[in-house]
C-alpha positions in Angstrom: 88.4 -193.7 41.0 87.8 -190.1 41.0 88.6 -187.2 39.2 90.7 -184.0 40.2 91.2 -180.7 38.1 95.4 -180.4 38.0 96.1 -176.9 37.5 99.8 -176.0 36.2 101.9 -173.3 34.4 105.2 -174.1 32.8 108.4 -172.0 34.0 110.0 -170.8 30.5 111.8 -167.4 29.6 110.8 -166.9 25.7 110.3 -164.2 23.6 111.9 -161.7 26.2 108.7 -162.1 28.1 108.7 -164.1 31.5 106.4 -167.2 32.3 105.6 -167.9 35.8 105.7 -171.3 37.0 103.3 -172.7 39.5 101.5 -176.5 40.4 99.0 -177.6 42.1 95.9 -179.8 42.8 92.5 -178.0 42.5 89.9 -179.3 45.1 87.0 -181.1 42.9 84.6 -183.7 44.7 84.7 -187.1 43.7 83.4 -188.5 40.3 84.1 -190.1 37.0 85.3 -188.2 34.2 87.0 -188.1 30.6 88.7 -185.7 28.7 86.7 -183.5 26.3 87.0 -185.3 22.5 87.4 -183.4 19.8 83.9 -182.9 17.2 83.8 -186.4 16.3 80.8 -187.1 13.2 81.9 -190.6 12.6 80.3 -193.2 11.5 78.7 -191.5 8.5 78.5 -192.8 5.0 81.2 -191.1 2.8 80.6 -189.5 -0.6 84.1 -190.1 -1.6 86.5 -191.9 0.5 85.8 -195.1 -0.3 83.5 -195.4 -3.8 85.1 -196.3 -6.8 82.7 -193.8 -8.6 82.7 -190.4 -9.9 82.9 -187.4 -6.9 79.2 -186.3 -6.9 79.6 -182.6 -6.5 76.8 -180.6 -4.3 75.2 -177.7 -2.9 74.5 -175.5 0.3 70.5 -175.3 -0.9 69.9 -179.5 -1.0 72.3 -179.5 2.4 70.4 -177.1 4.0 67.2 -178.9 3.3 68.2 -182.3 4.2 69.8 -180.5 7.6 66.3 -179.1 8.7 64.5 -182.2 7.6 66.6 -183.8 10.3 66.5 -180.8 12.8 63.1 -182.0 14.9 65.1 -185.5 15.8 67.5 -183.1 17.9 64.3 -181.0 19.3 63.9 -178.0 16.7 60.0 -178.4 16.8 58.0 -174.9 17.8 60.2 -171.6 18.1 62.6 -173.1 17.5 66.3 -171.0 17.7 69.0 -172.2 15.7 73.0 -171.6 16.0 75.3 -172.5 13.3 79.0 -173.0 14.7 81.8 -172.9 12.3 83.1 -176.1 10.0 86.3 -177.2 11.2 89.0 -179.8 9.7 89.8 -183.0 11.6 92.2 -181.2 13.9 89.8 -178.4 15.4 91.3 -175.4 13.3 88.9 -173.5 10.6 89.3 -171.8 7.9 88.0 -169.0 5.4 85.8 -171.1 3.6 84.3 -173.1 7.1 83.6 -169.9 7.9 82.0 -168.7 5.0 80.1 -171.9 4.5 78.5 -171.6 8.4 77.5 -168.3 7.1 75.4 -168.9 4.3 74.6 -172.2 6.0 72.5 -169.5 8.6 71.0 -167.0 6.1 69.8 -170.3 4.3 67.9 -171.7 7.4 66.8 -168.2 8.0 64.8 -167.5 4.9 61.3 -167.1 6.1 60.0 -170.7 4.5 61.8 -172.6 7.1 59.9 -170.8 10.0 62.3 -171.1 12.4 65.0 -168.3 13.8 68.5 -168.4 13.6 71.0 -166.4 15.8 72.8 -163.9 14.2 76.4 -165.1 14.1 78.1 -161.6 14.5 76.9 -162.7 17.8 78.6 -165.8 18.4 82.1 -164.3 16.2 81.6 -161.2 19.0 81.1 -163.8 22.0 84.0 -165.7 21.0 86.5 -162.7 20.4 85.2 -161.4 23.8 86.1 -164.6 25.7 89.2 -165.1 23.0 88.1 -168.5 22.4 90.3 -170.0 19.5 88.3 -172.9 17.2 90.3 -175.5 18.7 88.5 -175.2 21.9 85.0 -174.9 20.3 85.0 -177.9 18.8 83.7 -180.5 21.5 80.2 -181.4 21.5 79.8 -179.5 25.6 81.2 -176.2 24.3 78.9 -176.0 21.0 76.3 -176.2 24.0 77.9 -173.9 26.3 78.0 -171.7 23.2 74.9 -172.3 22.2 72.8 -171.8 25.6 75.3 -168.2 25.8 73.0 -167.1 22.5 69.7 -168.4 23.8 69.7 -171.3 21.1 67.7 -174.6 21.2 69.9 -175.7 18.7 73.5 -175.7 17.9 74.5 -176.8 13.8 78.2 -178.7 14.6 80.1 -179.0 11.4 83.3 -181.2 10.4 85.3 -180.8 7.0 87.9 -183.4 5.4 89.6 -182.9 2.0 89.1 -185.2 -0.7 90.8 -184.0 -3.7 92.5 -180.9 -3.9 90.0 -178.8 -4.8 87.2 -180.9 -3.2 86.0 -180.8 0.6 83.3 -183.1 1.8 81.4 -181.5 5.0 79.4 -183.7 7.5 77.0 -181.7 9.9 74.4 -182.5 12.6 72.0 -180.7 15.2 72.5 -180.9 18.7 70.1 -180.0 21.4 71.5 -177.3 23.8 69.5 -178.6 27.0 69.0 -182.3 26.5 72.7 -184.2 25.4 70.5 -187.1 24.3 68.7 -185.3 21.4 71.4 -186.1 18.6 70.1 -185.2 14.7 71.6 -187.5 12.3 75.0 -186.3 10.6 74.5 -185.4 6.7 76.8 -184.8 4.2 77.8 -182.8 0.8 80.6 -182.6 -1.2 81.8 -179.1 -2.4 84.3 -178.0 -4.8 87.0 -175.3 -4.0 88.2 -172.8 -6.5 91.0 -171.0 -4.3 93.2 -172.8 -2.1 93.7 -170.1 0.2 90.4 -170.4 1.4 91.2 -174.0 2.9 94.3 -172.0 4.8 93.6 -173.1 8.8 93.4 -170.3 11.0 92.7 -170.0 14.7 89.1 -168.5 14.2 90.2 -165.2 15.8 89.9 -162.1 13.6 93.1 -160.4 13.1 91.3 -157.0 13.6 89.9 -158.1 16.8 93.6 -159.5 18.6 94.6 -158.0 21.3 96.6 -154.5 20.9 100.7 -154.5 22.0 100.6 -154.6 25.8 100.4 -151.1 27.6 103.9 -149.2 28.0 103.1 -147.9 31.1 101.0 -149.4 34.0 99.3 -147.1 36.8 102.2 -144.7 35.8 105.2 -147.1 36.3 107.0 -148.4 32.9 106.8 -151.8 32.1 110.5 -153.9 31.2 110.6 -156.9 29.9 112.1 -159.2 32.4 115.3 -160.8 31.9 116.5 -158.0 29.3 119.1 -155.5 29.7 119.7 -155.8 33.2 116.1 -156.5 34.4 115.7 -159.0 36.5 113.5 -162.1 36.6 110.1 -161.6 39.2 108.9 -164.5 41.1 105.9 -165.4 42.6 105.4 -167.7 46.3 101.5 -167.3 47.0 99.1 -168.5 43.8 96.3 -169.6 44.6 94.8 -171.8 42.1 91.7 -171.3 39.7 88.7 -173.9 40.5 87.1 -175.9 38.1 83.5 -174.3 37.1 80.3 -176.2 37.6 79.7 -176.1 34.1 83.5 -176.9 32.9 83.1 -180.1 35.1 79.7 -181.2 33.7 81.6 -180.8 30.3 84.8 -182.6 31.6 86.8 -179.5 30.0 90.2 -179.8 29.5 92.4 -177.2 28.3 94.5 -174.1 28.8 94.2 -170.0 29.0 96.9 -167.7 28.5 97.6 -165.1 30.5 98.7 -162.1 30.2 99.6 -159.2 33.1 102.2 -156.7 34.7 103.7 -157.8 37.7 104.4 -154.2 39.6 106.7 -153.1 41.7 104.5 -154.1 44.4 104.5 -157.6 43.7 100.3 -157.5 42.5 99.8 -158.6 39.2 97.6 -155.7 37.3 96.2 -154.7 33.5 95.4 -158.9 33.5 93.8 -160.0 30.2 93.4 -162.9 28.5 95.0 -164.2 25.3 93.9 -167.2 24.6 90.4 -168.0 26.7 88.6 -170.7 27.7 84.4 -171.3 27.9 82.2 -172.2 31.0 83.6 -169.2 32.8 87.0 -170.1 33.3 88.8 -167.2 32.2 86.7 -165.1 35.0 87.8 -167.4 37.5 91.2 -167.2 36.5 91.2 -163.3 36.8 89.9 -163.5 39.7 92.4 -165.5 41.5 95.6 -163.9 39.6 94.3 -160.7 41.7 94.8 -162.4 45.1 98.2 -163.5 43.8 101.5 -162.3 45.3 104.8 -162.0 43.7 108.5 -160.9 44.2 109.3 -157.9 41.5 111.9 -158.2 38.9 114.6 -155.6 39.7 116.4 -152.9 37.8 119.7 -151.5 39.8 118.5 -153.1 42.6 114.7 -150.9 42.6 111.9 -153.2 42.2 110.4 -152.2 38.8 106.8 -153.0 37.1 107.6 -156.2 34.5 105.1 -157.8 31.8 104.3 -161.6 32.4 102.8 -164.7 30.5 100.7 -167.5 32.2 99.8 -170.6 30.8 96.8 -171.8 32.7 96.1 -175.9 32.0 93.1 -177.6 33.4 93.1 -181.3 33.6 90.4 -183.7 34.6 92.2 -187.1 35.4 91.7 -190.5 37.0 93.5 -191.2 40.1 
């Protein structure tokens, strides 16, 4: 058995936009793997799934304080740096009050009793908007790491969040050690009542304010068309290079996708490249790096080659063969 990274792009036309298609096998040395599993907290004892008895209603104070009494089985001893990650729902998606609840979860572990340090998390929200990592990726066990070594943690708080009534969400969290995957905290739970339903709303865990502008108009003074639109033609690419796994997306057995977005000139280079939906462990840098060796076939307009805006989707796969 050993493991290869697959690296593929799906051939579509949507949205007036055009997708590249491309395949191909990754070179990755020999070893055992398994896909990346979603933040799993199971088993843990819950408050309300199963008793017959009334829901015993909580509080972030006696959570946070059972949390820290738990933190020194997953290393937080001495200077100790903590990271609290946002609480996500079964699926990997957040949501206003996950975020909100991460938040005061940190000022709480940062009051100066607890004599420990916490890492701002306008640091991690700036991180994650740089790299435009969506919560759905940074839910896995190896990325709250990854995440957590990028702002100099020891720690990382990992956070999970079921519904049990309607207006009641039960939240099960732990402490992970960022260097050592064998120092686990136990998982500990509370259950929180919800006033506003909008606040349970999922969302992708990017700021709205922070997206990504409209793509430029005009690239290094050539317009950009849309191809396959009012007599623009559909570009093509024949030499694509594929992205390599990173040493640390291997050691985390990442799987996943980036999307890509760039203008194809009339040159046939791909240029303005950015990313819309990233990746961690370095992946979207070495995906930038290798759409710049790239080389394509330009969409023409009245038979002149003209500049064209283009969407990638970039999946890495770690499989058996």
């Amino acid at each position: 058995m050993w493991a290869a990274a697959a690296f593929r792009a799906l051939a579509l036309l949507a949205l007036g936009a055009c997708v590249l298609s491309l395949s191909g096998l990754a070179q990755e040395p020999p070893q055992k793997t398994d896909r990346a599993k979603p933040l799993a907290l199971q088993p843990f004892a819950s408050n309300s799934s199963t008793d017959a008895g009334p829901i015993e209603i909580g509080n972030l104070q006696d959570f946070a304080a059972r949390l820290l009494h738990h933190a020194p089985d997953a290393g937080c001893l001495a200077k100790c740096k903590i990271l609290v990650t946002d609480f996500v729902f079964p699926d990997g998606s957040t949501f206003p009050n996950g975020i909100w609840w991460a938040d005061e979860l940190s000022r709480r572990f940062a009051s100066p009793e607890n004599k420990v340090q916490v890492v701002d998390r306008a640091l991690l929200s700036y991180f994650m908007q740089k790299q435009n990592i969506p919560a759905k990726i940074a839910n896995t066990e190896p990325t709250a790491r990854w995440l957590g070594k990028k702002c100099d943690a020891t720690v990382v708080l990992i956070g999970q969040a079921k519904m049990v009534t309607s207006g009641v969400v039960e939240l099960s969290a732990r402490f992970l050690n960022v260097n050592d995957n064998n120092l686990i905290g136990p998982s500990s739970e509370v259950d929180l009542a919800v006033d506003t339903p909008a606040n349970l709303a999922p969302m992708d865990g990017l700021s709205p304010a922070l997206r990504l502008p409209p793509f430029p108009k005009i690239v290094d003074g050539e317009k950009v068309y849309r191809p396959g639109t009012n007599g623009v033609g559909t570009p093509s690419c024949f030499y694509m290079p594929n992205p390599p796994y990173t040493k640390d997306a291997r050691e985390a057995k990442f799987s996943g996708s980036i999307t890509v977005e760039a203008a194809l000139g009339s040159d046939g280079l791909l240029r303005a490249v950015r990313i819309v939906k990233g990746a961690p462990f370095g992946l979207n840098e070495e995906v930038i790096k290798v759409l710049s060796t790239w080389k394509c076939k330009p969409a023409q307009l009245d038979r002149k080659p003209v500049t064209t805006v283009v969407h990638f989707e970039v999946n890495f796969r770690l499989y058996d063969q």
